[in-house]
N, C-alpha and C positions, 0 to 999 in steps of 0.2 A: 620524508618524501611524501609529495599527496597526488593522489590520481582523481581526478572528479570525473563522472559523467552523469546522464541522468537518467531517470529512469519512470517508465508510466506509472498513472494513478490508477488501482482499481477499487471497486465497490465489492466486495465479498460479500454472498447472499446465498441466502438457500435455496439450494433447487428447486422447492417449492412456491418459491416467494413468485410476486406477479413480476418483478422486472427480470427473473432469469430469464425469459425466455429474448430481452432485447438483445440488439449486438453492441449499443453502449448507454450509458446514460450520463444524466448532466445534473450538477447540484438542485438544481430547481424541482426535481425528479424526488431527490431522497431529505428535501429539506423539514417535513414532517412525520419524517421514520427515529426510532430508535438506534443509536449507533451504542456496541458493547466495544470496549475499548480495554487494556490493561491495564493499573495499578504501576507497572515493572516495564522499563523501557523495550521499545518505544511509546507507550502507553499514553504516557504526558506527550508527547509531543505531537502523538494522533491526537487527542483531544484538544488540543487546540489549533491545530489544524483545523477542523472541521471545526470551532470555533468561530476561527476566521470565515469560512466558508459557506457559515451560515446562518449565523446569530445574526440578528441586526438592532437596530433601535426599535423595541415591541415585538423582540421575535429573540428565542434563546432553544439554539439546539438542544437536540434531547439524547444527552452520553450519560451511561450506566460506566461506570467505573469498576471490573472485578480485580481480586487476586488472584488471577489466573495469568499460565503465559500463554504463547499465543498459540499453540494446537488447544487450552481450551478456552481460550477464546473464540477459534474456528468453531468448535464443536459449539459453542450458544448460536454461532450464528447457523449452524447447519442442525441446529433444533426447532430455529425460527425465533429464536429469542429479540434478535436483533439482527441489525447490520453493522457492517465493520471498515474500515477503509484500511487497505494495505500496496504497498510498493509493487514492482512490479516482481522484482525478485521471490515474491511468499507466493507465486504464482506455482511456478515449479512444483510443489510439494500438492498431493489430492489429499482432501479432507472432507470426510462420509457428508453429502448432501451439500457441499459448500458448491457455487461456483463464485468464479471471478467475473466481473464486467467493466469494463477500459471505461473512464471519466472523460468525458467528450465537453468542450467548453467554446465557441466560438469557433466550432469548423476542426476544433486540433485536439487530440490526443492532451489530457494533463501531465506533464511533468512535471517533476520535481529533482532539483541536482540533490547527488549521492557521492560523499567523498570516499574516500579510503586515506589513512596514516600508516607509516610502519617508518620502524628506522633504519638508516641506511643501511648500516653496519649487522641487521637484524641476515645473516645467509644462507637459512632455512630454506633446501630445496622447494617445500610443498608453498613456502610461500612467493619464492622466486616463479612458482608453475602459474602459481595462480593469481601473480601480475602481468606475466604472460601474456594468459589469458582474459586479461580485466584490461588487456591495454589491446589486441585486438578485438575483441568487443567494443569498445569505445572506437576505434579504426574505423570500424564496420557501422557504426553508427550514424559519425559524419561523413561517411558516403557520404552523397544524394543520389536518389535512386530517379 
């Protein structure tokens, strides 16, 4: 079975940094910043992400690649090492000196779809709670408000 919905893009930065203090930003913002990414998924697939979003012909983003997972990962970017781009889900979780900031692109919030797999016949309560709740969340999303 698959559930999709999506979820915001954010910039992970240190409290320090000059853009915590906006209420979003936009590629054009962090396209001559340092982004620290992981080695171990999702790693690869952030970095090319942000590939995509901002290398161009004469222009090549600038990703540091660690062996690290992603608390320390957070932790380079809550040293100032770098910046980081994360889901909206790695939100939840506080990380000494990190904050999160919403990627704002032509007026709208960045998303990105977020699937989920499992199998049918799989009848794990904790897993049954928390399609749940992964399907009213989705509900609640396509509202419109």
């Amino acid at each position: 079975m698959l559930l999709t919905v999506e979820e915001g893009l954010y910039f992970a930065v240190s409290r320090h940094h000059h853009l915590a203090e906006k209420q979003h930003v936009s590629w054009a913002e962090v396209e001559e910043m340092e982004f620290v990414v992981s080695t171990e998924e999702p790693g690869p697939e952030i970095k090319d992400y942000i590939l995509r979003k901002i290398s161009n012909l004469g222009r090549q983003a600038k990703i540091r690649q660690h062996r690290l997972d992603r608390e320390g990962i957070m932790n380079l970017v809550g040293l100032g090492l770098g910046v980081s781009l994360v889901a909206e889900h790695w939100c939840g979780v506080r990380y000494p000196n990190v904050k999160f900031i919403p990627i704002m692109g032509n007026q709208t919030a960045e998303r990105i779809p977020f699937s989920l797999t499992w199998r049918p016949e799989n009848d794990n309560p904790a897993l049954r709670r928390f399609l749940s709740l992964a399907r009213e969340h989705a509900k609640a999303k396509a509202v419109p408000s």
